[in-house]
N, C-alpha and C positions, 0 to 999 in steps of 0.2 A: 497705763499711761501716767505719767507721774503730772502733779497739777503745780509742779514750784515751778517759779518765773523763772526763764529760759533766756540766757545767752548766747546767741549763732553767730562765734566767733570768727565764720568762714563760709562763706556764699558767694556768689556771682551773678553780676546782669550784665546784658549783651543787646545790642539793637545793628542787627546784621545789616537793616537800611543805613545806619551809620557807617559803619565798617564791617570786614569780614569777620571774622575768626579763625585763621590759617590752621590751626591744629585742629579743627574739625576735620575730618577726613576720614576715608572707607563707610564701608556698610557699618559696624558696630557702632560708633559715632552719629549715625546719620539722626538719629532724631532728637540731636544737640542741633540741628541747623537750623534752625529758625530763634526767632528773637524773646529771650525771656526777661521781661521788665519787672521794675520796683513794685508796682499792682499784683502783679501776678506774686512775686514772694510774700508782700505782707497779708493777701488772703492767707497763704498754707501758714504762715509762719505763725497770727497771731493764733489760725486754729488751732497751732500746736503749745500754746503757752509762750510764746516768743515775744519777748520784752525787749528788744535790744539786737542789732546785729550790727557785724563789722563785715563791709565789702571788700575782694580783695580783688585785686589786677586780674586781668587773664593777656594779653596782650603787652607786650614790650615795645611801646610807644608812648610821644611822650601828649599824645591829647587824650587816652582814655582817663588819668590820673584827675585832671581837673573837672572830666564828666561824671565822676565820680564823688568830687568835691562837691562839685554841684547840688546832684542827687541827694548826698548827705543834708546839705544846707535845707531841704526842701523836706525832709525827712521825720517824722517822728520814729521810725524805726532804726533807721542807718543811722547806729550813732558813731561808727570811726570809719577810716577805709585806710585797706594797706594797699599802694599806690607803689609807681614805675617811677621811676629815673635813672639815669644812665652812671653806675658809678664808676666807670671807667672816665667819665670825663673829666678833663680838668677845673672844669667850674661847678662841681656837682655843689660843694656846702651852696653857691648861690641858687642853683639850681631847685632844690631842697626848700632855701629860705623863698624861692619863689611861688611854688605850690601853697606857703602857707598862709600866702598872701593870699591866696583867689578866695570867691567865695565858698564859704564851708573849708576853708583852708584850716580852722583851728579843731577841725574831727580825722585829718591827716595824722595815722597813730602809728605807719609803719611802710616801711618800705619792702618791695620784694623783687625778685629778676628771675626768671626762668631755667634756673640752674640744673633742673630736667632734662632741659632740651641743649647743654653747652656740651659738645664732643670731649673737652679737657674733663676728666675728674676732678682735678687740682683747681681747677677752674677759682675757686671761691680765696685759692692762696698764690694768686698773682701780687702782682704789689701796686697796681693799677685800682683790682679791684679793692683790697685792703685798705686804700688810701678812702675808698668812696663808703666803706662801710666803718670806717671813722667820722666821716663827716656825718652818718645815718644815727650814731652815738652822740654824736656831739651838738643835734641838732634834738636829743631826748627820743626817738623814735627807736624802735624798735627793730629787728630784721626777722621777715618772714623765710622759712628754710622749706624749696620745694626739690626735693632730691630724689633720688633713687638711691635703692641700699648699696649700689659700689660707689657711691658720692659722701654715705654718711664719713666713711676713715678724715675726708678732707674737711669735713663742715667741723670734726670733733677738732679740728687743730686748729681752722679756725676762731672758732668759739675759744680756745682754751688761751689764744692767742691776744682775745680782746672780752678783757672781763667787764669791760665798762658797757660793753652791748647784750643786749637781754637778745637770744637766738631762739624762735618759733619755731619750732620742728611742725614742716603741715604734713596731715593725714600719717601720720607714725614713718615717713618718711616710705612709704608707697612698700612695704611690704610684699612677699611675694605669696599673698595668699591664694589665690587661683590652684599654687603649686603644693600649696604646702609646705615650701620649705623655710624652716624659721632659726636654726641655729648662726648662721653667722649675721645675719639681720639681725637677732636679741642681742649677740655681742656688742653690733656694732652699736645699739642703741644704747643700750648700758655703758658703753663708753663715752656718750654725747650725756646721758641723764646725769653721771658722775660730776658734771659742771654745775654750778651752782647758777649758773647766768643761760640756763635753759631751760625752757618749757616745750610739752608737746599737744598740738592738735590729737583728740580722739574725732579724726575724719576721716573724710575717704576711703573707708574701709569697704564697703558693699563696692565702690566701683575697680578694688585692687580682687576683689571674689570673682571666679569662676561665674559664666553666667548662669542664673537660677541658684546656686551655692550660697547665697549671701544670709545663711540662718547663721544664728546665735553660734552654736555649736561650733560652725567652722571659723567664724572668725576670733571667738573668746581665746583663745592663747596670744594670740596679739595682741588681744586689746589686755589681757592678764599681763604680760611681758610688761607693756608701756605702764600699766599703772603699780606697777612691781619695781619697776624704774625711777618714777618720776615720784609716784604717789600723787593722790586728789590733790595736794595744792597746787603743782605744776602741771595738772591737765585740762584745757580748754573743752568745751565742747562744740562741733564744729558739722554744719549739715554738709558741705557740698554741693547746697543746692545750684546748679538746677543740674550738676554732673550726676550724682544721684541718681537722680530718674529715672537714667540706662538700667534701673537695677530696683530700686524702691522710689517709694513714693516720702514727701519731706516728714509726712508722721510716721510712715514705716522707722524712717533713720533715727529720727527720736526714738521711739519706743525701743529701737536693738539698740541704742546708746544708756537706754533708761536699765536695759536687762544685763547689759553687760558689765552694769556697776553695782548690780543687788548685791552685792558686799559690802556697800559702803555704809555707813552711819548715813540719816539725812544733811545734818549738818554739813558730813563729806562731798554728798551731792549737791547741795547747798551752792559748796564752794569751787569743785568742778564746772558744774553748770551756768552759773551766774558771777562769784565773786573772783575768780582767776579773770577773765575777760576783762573784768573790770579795772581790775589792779594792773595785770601786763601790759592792758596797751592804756590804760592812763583816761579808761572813758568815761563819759559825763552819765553817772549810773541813772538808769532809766526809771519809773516810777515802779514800784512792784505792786503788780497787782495781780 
């Protein structure tokens, strides 16, 4: 278990008595359905060296973004949150300027959309949405990328299309590691890392494994790919908690994230784990300790 202060550039909380969460569903899911709060991550988080996280959306609506603002504001952990809004709408830039206004509106470091769950591929090179991921540029923030690997071809045009915006690849853009198959997934990732105005999440990896599969072994060529691609300064580190869980526990994820980088110099880890976080989405660096 490595003891350097820890950045969890990618988490989730959920208060089901608030609202639902629609994409929980089936059996394998089922013990996502209850409510994981702020208490419950910063016990596992700080036991794991965790200094610092960034909360990101789960739901594409526009009041989870400000409850999230909130949480941040009240927070010594949550130091950013990448937050929802609608970039198809015609008022997004105010839209945008409006979230920054709330409280904990100035830890608002990026935006993201469900681009997962959009039937279109092409989805992300509408001109609709193009127009709202200018405004996401223009407002200093960031875009979070939650794709699937027949999604990456569109996300590398988008990105290539708007160099002013810094593009989040999350969890290596979902992998088919379950299956093992990784040749035209590497491609398409090496053609998104080629952009200078992208980084990727090393997350979500144990929940794209086979269940019980999620050792070192079978997922290190993915995680070898992405940092073959990007290199330590363009890789975030990233838990998934509380998605994770289906599969390991938050110090498990650390620790296969800690293993899977024993190539690196410490400095390298250094700066995947802690100083990349900091820099991409723009955070107020947390005290190290």
């Amino acid at each position: 278990m490595t003891t350097r202060p820890i950045i969890d550039a990618h988490h989730h909380v959920w208060d089901l008595a608030v609202r639902p969460q629609p994409w929980i569903t089936g059996e394998a899911l089922a013990p996502l359905a209850r409510s994981f709060s702020a208490a419950d991550l910063t016990t596992e988080a700080r036991a794991a060296g965790v200094v610092g996280t960034v909360a990101v959306q789960t739901v594409c609506v526009p009041e989870e973004t400000p409850e999230l603002l909130a949480l941040a504001a009240g927070s010594d952990l949550v130091t950013g949150v990448v937050g929802w809004t609608d970039l198809t709408a015609r008022d997004v830039v105010d839209r945008i300027a409006a979230l920054r206004e709330l409280p904990g509106g100035e830890r608002l470091v990026g935006i993201r959309h469900q681009v997962q769950e959009e039937p279109d591929a092409n989805w992300l090179l509408r001109q609709d949405v193009r127009r709202g991921l200018l405004a996401v540029a223009e407002a200093g923030l960031v875009y979070d990328l939650v794709v699937k690997p027949h999604q990456l071809p569109a996300s590398v045009t988008a990105a290539a299309g708007l160099t002013g915006l810094t593009f989040v690849l999350d969890h290596l853009g979902k992998p088919p590691i379950a299956t093992g198959v990784i040749d035209q997934w590497a491609a398409d990732l090496r053609c998104l890392a080629a952009l200078p105005n992208t980084v990727c999440k090393l997350s979500g990896m144990v929940a794209e494994a086979a269940p019980g599969t999620w050792r070192a072994e079978n997922i290190a060529p993915y995680a070898d790919t992405a940092l073959e691609a990007f290199g330590p300064h363009r890789l975030l580190f990233g838990s998934d908690w509380p998605v994770c869980t289906l599969q390991a526990s938050y110090r498990e994820v650390v620790d296969l994230a800690d293993r899977l980088t024993d190539q690196l110099s410490p400095s390298e880890k250094d700066t995947l784990f802690h100083d990349n976080a900091v820099r991409v989405y723009g955070l107020r660096p947390p005290a190290r300790v």
